[in-house]
C-alpha positions in Angstrom: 25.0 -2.1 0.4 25.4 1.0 2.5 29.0 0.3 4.1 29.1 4.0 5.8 27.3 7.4 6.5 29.4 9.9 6.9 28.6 13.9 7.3 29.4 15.6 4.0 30.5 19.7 4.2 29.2 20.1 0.7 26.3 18.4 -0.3 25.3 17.8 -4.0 21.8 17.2 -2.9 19.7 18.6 0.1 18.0 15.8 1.9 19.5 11.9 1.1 16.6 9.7 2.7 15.8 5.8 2.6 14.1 5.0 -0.7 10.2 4.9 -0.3 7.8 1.2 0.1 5.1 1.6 -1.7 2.5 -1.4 -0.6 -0.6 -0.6 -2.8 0.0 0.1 -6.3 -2.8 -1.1 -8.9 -1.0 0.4 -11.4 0.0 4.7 -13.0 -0.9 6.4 -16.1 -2.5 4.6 -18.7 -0.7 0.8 -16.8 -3.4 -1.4 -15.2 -0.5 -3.8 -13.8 -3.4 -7.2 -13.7 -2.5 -6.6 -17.7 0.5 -5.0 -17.9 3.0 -6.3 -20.6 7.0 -5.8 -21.1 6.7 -2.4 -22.1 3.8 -1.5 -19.7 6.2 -3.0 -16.7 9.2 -0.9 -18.0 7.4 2.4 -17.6 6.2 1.5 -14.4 9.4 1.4 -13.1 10.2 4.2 -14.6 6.9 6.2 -13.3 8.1 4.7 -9.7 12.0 5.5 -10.1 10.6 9.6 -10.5 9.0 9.5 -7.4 11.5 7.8 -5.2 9.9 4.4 -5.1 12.4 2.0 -4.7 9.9 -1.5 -2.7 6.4 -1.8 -4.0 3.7 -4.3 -4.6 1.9 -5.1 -7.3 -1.7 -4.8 -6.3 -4.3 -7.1 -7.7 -7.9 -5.8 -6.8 -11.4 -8.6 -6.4 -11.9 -10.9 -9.4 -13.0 -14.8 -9.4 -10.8 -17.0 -8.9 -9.8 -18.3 -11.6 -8.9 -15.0 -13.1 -6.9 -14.3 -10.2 -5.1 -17.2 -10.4 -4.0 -16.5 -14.0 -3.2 -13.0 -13.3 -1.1 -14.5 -10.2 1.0 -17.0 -12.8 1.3 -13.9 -15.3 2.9 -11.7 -12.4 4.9 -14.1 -10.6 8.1 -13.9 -12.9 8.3 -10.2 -12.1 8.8 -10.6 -9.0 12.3 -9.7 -7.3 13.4 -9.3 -11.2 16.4 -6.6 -11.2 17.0 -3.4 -13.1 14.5 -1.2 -11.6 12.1 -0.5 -8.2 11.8 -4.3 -6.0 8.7 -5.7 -7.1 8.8 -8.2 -3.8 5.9 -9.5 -3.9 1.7 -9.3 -4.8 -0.7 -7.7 -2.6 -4.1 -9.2 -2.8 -7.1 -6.7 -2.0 -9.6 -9.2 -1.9 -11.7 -10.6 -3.2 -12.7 -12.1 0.6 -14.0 -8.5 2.0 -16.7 -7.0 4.3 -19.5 -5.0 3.7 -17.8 -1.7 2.5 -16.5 -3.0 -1.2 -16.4 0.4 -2.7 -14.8 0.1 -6.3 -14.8 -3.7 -5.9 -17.3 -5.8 -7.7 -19.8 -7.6 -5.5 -20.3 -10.4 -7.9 -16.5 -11.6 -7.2 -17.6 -11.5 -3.4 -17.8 -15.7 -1.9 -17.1 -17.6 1.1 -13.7 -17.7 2.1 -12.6 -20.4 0.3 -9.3 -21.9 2.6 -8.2 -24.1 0.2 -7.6 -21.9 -2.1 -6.0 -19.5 0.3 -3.6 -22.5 1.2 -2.8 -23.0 -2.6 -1.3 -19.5 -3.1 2.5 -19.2 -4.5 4.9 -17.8 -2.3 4.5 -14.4 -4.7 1.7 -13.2 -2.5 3.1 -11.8 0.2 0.2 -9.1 1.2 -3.8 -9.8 1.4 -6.5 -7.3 2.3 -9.5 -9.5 4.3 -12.8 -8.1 5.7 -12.7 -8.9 9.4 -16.7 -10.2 8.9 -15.6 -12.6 5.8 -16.8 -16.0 6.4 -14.3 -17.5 8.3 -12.2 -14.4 8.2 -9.9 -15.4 11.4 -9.2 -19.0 10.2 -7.9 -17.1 6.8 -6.0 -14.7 8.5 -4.4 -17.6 10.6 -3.6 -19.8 7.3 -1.9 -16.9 6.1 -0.1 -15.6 8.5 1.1 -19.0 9.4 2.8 -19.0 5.4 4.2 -15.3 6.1 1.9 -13.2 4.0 1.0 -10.0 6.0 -2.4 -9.6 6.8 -4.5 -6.5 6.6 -8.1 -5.6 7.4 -10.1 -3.7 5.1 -13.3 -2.4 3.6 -15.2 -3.6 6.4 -18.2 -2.5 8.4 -17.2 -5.0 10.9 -18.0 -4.7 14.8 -15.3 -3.5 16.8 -15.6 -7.0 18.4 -15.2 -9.1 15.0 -12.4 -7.0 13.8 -10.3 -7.8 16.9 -10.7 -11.4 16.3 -8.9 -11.3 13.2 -6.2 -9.0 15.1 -5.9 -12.0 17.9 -5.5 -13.9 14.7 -2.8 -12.0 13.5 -3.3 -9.4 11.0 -1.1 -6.1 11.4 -2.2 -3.7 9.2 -5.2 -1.7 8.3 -5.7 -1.1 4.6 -6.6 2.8 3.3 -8.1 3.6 6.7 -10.8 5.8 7.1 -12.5 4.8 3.1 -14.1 1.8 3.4 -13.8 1.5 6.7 -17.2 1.6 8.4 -18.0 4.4 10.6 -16.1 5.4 14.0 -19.2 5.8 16.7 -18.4 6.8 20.5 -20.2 3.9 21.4 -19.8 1.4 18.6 -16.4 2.3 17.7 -16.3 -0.7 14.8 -13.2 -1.9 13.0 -11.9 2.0 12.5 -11.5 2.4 16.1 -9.6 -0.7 16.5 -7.5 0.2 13.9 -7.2 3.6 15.5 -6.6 2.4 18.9 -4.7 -1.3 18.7 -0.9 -0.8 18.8 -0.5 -4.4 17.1 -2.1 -2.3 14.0 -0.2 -0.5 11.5 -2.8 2.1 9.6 -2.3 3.0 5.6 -3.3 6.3 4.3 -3.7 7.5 0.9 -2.8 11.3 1.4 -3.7 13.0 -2.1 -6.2 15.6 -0.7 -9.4 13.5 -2.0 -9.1 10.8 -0.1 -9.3 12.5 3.5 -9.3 15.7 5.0 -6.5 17.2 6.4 -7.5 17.0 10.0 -8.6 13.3 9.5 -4.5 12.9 8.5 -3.6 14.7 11.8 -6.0 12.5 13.7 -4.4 9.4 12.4 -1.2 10.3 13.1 -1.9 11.3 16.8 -3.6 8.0 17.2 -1.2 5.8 16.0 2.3 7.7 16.5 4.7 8.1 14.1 6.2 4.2 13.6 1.9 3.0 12.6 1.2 5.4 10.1 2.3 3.9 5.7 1.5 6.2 3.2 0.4 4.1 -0.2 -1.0 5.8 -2.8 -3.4 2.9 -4.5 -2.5 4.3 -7.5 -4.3 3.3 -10.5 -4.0 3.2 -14.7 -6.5 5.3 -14.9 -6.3 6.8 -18.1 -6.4 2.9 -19.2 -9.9 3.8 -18.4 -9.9 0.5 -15.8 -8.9 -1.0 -12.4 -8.7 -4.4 -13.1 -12.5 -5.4 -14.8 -13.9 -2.3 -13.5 -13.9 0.6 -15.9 -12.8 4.3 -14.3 -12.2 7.8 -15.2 -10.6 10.9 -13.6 -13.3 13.2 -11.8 -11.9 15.9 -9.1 -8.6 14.8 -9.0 -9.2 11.1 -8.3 -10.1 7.8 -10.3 -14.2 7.3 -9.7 -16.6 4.8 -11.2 -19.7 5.8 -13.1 -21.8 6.2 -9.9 -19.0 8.6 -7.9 -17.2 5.7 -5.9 -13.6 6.2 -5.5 -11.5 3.8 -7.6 -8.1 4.1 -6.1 -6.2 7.2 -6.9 -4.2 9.1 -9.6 -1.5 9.9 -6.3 2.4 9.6 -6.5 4.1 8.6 -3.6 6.4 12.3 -3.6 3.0 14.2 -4.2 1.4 12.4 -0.8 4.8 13.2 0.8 4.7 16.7 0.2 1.3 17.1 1.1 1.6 15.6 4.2 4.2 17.9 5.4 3.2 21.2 3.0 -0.6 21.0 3.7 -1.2 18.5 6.9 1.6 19.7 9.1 3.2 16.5 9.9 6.8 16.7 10.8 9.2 16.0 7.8 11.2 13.0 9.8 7.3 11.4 10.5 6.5 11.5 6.9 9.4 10.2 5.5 9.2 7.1 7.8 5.6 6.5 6.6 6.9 5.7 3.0 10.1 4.1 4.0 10.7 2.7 7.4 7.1 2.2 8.4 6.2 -0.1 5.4 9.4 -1.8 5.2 8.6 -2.6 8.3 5.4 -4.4 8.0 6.5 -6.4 5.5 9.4 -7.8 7.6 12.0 -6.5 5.2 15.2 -5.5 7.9 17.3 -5.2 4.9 16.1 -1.5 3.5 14.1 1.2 4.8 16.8 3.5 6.4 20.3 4.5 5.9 22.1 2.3 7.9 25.5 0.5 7.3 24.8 -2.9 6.1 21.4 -2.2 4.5 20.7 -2.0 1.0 21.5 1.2 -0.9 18.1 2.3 -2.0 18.0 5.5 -1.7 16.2 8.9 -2.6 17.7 12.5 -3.2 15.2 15.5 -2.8 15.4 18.8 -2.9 15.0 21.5 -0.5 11.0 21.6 -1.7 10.8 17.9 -1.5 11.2 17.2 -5.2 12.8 13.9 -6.2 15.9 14.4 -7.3 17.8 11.1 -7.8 16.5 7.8 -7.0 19.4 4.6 -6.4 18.3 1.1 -6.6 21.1 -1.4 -4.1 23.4 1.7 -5.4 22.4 1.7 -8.8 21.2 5.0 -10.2 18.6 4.5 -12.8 
């Protein structure tokens, strides 16, 4: 727990901030974490410790059912275990989305099934829904109701269907701007309520493939700088596969065989830098889109910035925004 902050004349590092949330990662390097094992799980946290990560969640993309539920079981012990980033929770991207599936399969695509959704273990504590789901509100309902945050994505939803599931309660906005329909002046969809409803928080993946630098700018003008989380959707992509899907690195990012983006090959200090180094955003903006920001969405008051009585996870950088030192409640690893 941090107990003081205090200035310091002679500093061993140059910046000290809150250690980064992380709410999308599939997975890094050659780790696909729906199959990960001990030794897969151990280099994740170490892949995650280098770039600053200290609060992530394990991000399970579209399958049936069934497979999700046995991936669900397999996962569910790591969860809040100790020694290395906080695993607090899964993040379900699907498999109840719209009509802009992108990497996900279309076969695992049903009605949404409620009871299922009811059934989940208290491990889940993220889910991406299409807006124009089959009884997408009622979902979002259920599952806010049990505490799991929410968010719309890959959706070509009207702008009118996607604030139903807002009223509903979702609060966040998965990857915004891929997969997310198209922003019209006079059928704005589901990306211009995520662009312009303040009960929305927006995530960005900000590896230079993804979007263009000006779309960054816009999305940070449009939401201010408390709605904007950098993720990085990370994949194992030199596992060659997301899940059941298979992948392989083409200009810089993880694609299928037909060119679809399949997540990224980004690390949370990369996006960091490039949103400050190439984007423009200021430094105190960006570091509050991996720290504060996401921390925030998922309700966790404990961590996210220095602050007597929070935890001690914490990230040293230097003066080019390289991670230094990464601390755990205090624990360096």
């Amino acid at each position: 727990m941090i107990v003081a902050v205090e200035p310091c004349s002679s500093p061993e590092f140059a910046l000290v901030t809150a250690g980064f949330v992380d709410l999308q990662v599939n997975g890094h390097d050659d780790v696909d974490v729906a199959t990960a094992e001990d030794e897969g799980w151990r280099r994740l946290g170490e892949v995650l410790r280098a770039q600053g990560v200290t609060t992530w969640l394990p991000t399970l993309i579209s399958a049936p059912l069934d497979v999700l539920d046995a991936r669900i079981a397999g996962l569910a012990p790591r969860i809040g275990q100790r020694g290395g980033p906080d695993a607090v929770g899964l993040h379900l991207e699907g498999p109840f989305l719209g009509g802009a599936r992108g990497a996900h399969r279309s076969d695992d695509a049903g009605a949404t099934d409620l009871e299922w959704l009811a059934g989940l273990p208290g491990v889940v504590r993220m889910m991406t829904i299409g807006p124009e789901a089959d009884r997408a509100a009622a979902a979002v309902t259920l599952l806010t109701g049990r505490g799991v945050v929410c968010s719309l994505g890959h959706t070509t939803a009207s702008a009118e269907v996607a604030e139903y599931a807002v009223d509903a309660g979702a609060t966040m906005f998965t990857h915004a701007f891929n997969a997310s329909g198209v922003l019209h002046h006079r059928e704005p969809g589901a990306l211009g309520v995520a662009l312009s409803d303040d009960r929305l928080s927006i995530s960005v993946i900000a590896d230079g493939v993804h979007l263009d630098p000006r779309v960054l700018r816009l999305a940070w003008r449009a939401k201010g700088p408390s709605r904007v989380v950098l993720v990085t959707d990370a994949t194992g992509w030199r596992s060659g596969r997301l899940g059941d899907v298979g992948v392989r690195l083409v200009d810089g990012a993880p694609r299928l065989s037909d060119g679809t983006l399949a997540g990224s090959a980004l690390r949370m200090d990369d996006a960091v830098r490039y949103c400050v180094d190439v984007v423009g955003i200021p430094l105190i903006d960006v570091l509050a889109a991996a720290s504060a920001n996401p921390a925030r969405v998922l309700g966790l008051d404990d961590r996210g910035s220095i602050t007597p009585g929070r935890r001690a996870d914490l990230v040293a950088l230097t003066d080019d925004l390289q991670v230094q030192s990464t601390w755990v409640v205090g624990e360096p690893f």
